[in-house]
Backbone as CSV, one residue per row, in Angstrom:
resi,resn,N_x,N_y,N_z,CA_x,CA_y,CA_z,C_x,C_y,C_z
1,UNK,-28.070,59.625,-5.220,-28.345,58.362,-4.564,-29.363,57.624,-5.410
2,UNK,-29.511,56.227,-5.416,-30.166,55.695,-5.694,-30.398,54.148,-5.575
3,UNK,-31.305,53.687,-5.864,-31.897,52.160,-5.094,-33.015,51.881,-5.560
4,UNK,-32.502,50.141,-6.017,-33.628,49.307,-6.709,-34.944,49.210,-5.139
5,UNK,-36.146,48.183,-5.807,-36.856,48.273,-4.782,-37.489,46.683,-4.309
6,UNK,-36.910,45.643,-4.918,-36.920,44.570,-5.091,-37.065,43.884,-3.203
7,UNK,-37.891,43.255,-3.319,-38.585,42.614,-1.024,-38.248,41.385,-1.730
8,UNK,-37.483,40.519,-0.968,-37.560,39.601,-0.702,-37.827,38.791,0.203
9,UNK,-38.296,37.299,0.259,-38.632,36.318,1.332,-37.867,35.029,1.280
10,UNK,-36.501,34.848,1.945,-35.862,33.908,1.814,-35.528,34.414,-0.096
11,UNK,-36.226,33.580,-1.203,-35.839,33.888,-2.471,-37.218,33.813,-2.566
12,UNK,-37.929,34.302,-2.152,-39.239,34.506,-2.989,-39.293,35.953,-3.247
13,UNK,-39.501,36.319,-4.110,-40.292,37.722,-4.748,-41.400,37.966,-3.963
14,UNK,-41.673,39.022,-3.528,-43.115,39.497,-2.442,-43.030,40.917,-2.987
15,UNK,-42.976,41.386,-3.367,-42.881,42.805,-3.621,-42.027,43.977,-4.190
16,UNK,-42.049,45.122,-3.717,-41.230,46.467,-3.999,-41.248,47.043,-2.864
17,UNK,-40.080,48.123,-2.630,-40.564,48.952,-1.213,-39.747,50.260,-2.103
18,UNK,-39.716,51.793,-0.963,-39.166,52.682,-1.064,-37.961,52.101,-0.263
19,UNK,-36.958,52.289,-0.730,-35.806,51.580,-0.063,-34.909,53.231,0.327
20,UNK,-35.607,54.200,0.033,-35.051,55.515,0.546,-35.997,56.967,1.060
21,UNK,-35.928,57.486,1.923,-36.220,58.635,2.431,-35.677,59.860,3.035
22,UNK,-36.633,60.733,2.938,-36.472,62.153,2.706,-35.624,62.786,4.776
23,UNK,-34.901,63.118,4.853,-34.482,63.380,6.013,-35.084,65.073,6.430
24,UNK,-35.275,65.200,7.340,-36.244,66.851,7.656,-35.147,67.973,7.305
25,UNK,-34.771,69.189,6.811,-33.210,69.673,7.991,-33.200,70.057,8.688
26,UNK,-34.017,69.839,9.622,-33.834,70.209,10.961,-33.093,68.969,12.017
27,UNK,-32.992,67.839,11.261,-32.408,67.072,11.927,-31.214,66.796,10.918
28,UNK,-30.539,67.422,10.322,-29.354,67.129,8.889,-30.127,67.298,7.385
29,UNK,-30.727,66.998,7.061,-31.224,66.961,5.864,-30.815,65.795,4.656
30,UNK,-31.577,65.448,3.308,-30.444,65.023,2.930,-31.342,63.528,2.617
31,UNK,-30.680,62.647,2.531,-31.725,61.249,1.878,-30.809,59.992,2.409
32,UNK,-31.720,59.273,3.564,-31.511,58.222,4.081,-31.607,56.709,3.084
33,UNK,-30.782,55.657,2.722,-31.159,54.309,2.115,-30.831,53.111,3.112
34,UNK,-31.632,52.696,2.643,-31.720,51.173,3.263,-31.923,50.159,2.864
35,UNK,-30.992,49.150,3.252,-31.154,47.524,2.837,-30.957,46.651,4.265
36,UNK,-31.511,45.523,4.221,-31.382,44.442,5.141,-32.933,44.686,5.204
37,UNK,-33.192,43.632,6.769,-33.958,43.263,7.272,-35.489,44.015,6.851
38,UNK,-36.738,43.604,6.451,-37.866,44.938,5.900,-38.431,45.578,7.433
39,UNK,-38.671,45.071,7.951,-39.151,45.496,9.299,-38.114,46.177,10.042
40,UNK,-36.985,45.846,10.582,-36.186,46.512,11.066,-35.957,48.038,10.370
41,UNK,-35.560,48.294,8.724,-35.620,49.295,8.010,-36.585,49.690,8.250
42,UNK,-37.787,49.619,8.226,-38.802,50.106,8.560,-39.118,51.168,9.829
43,UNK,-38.448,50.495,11.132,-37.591,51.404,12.183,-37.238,51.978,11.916
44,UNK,-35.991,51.582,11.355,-34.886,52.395,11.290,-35.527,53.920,10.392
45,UNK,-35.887,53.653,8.944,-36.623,54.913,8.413,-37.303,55.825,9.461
46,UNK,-38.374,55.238,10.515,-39.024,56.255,11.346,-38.025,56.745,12.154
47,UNK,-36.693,56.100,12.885,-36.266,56.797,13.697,-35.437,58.159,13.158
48,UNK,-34.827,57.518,11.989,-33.633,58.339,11.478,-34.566,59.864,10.845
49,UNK,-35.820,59.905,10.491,-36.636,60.754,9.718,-37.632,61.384,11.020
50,UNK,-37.240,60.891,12.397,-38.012,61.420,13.319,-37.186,62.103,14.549
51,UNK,-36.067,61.735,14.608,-34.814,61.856,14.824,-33.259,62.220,14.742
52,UNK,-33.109,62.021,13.932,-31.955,61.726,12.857,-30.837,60.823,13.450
53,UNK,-31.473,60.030,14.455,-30.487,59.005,14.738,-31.165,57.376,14.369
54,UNK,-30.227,56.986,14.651,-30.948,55.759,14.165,-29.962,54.195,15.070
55,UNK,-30.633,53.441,15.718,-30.386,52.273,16.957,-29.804,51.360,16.369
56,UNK,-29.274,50.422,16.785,-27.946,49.285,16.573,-29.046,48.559,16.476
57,UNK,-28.557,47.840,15.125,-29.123,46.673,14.464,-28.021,45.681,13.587
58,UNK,-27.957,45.170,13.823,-27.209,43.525,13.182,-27.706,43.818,11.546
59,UNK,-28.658,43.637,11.625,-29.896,43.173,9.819,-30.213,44.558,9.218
60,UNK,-29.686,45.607,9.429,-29.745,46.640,8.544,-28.420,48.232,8.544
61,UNK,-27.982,48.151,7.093,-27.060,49.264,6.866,-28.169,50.170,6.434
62,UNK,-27.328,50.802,6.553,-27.963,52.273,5.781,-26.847,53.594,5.409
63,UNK,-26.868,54.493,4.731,-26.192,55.423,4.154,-27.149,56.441,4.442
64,UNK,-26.167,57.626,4.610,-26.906,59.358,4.586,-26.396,59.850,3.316
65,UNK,-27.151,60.462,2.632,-26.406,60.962,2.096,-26.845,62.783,2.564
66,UNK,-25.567,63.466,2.689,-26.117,65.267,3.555,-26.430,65.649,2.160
67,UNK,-27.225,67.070,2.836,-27.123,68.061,1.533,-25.966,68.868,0.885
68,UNK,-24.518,68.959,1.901,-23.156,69.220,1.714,-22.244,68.448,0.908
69,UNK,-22.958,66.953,0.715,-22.398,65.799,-0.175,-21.978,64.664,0.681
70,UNK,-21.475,65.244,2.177,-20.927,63.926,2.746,-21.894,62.662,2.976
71,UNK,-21.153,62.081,3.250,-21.644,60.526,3.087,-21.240,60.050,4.492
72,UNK,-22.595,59.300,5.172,-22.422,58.648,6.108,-23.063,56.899,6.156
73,UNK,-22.342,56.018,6.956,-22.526,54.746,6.816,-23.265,54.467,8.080
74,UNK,-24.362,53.446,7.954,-24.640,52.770,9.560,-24.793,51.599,9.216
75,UNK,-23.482,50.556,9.885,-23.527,49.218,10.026,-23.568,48.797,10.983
76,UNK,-24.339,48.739,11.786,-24.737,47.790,13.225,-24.910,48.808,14.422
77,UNK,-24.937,50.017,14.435,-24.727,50.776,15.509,-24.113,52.646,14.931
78,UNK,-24.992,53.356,14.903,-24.614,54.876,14.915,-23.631,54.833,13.330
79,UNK,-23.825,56.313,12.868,-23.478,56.966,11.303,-22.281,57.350,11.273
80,UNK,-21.428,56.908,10.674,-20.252,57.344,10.433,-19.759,57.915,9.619
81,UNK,-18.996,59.019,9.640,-18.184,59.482,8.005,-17.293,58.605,7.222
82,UNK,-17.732,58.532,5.754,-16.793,58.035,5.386,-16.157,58.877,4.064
83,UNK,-14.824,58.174,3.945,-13.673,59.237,2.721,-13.865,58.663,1.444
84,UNK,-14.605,57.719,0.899,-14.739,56.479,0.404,-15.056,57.754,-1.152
85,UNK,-14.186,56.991,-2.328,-15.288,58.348,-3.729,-16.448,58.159,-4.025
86,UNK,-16.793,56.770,-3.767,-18.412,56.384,-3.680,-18.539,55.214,-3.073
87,UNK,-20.194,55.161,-2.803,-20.318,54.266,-1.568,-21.558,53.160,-2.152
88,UNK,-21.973,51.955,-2.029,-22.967,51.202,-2.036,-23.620,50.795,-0.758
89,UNK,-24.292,49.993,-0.312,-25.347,48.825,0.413,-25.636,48.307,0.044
90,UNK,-26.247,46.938,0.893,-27.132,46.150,-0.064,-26.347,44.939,-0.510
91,UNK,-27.138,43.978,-1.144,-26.692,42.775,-1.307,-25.833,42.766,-2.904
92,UNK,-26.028,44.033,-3.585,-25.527,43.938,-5.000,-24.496,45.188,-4.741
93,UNK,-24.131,45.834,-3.474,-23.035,46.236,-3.457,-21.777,46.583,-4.283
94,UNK,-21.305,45.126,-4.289,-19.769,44.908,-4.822,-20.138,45.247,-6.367
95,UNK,-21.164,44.751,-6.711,-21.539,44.927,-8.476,-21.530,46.656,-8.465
96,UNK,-22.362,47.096,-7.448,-22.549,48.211,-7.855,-20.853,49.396,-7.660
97,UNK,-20.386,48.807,-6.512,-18.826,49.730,-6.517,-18.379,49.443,-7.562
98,UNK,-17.926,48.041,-8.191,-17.402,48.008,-9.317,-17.618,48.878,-10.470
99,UNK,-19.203,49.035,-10.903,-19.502,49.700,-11.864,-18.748,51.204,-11.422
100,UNK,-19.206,51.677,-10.257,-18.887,52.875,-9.948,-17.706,53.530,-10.408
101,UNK,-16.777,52.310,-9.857,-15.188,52.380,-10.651,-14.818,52.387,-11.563
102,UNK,-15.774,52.371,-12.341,-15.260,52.261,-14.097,-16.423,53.452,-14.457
103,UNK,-16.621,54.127,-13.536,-17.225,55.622,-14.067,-19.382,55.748,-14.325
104,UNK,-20.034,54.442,-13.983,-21.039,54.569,-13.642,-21.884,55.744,-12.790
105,UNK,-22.989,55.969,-13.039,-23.226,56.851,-11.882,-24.229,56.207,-11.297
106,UNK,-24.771,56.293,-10.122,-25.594,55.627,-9.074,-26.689,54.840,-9.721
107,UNK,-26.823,55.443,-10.467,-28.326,55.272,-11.003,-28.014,53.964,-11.858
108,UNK,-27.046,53.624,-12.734,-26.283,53.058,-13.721,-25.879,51.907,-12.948
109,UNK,-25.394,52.286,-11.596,-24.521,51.050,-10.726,-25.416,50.302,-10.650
110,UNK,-27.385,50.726,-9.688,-27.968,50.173,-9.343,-28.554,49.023,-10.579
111,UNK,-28.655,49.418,-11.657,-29.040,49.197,-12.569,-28.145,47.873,-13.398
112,UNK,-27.088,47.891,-13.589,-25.874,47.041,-13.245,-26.219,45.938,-12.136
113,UNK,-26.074,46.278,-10.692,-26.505,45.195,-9.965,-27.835,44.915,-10.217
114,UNK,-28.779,45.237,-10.765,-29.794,44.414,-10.951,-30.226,43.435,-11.742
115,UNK,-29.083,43.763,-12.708,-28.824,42.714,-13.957,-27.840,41.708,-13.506
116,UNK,-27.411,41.745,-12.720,-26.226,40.498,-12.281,-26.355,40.149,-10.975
117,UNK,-27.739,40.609,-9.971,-27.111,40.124,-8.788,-29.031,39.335,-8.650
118,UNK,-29.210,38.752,-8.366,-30.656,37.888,-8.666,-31.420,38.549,-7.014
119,UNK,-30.347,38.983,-6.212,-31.284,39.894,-4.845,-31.451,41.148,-4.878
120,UNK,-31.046,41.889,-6.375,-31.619,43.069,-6.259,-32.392,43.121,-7.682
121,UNK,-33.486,44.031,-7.728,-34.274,44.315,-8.718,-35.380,45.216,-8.576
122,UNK,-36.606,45.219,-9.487,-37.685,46.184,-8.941,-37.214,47.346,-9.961
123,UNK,-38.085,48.698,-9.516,-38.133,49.760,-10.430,-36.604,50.346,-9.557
124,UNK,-35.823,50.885,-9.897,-34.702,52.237,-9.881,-35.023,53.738,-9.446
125,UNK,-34.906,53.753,-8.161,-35.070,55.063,-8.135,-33.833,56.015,-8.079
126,UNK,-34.128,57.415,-8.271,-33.012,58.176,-7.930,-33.286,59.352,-7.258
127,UNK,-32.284,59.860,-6.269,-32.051,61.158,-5.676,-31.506,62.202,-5.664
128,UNK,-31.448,63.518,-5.768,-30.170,63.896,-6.116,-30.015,65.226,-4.994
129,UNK,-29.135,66.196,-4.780,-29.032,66.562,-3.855,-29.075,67.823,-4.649
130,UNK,-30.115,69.208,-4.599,-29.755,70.045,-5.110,-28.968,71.164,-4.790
131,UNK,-28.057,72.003,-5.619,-27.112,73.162,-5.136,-27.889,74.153,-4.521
């Protein structure tokens, strides 16, 4: 997994955030990301990392990624599985599946959308899930 860290305000630049966190395993394990809304994510991080669920919101997706590999989505309401070979969020998304598709790896995609999409940027982080 991985994710630029680029805050925006309307189009102003304000900052960086951790746009990902560490999940317990006692509630799944595994590394939560997030884009949309900063405050709402902000929730959402405490619930899903205090919890492992996480409340219906309009202004923020988010992805699981497990320690088994699967991949789960939350767009507006509760985590879903998906079959997808790889997955994005976020406003540089489409840049980043694209790359994906032509054999990028996460880290590469994000990196990609940050060069072409003017709402994502900031330092690159990465995650990885160990065996």
């Amino acid at each position: 997994m991985a994710a630029d860290s680029l805050v925006l305000d309307g189009t102003a630049v304000v900052g960086g955030v951790m746009k990902v966190a560490v999940v317990p395993g006692d509630l799944g394990g595994g590394f939560v990301g997030f884009s949309g809304n900063l405050a709402e994510s902000a929730t959402a991080i405490k619930q899903v990392t205090t919890t492992g669920k996480c409340e219906r919101s309009e202004r923020v997706s988010s992805i699981w990624l497990k320690p088994n590999g699967d991949v789960f989505i939350n767009e507006g309401g509760g985590f879903y599985f998906t079959y997808a070979p790889f997955h994005a969020i976020g406003s540089g998304f489409e840049v980043a599946l694209g790359a994906m598709c032509f054999g990028a790896s996460a880290r590469e995609a994000v990196e990609v959308a940050c060069k072409l999409d003017v709402r994502c940027g900031g330092d690159v982080r990465t995650f990885s899930i160990m065996p």
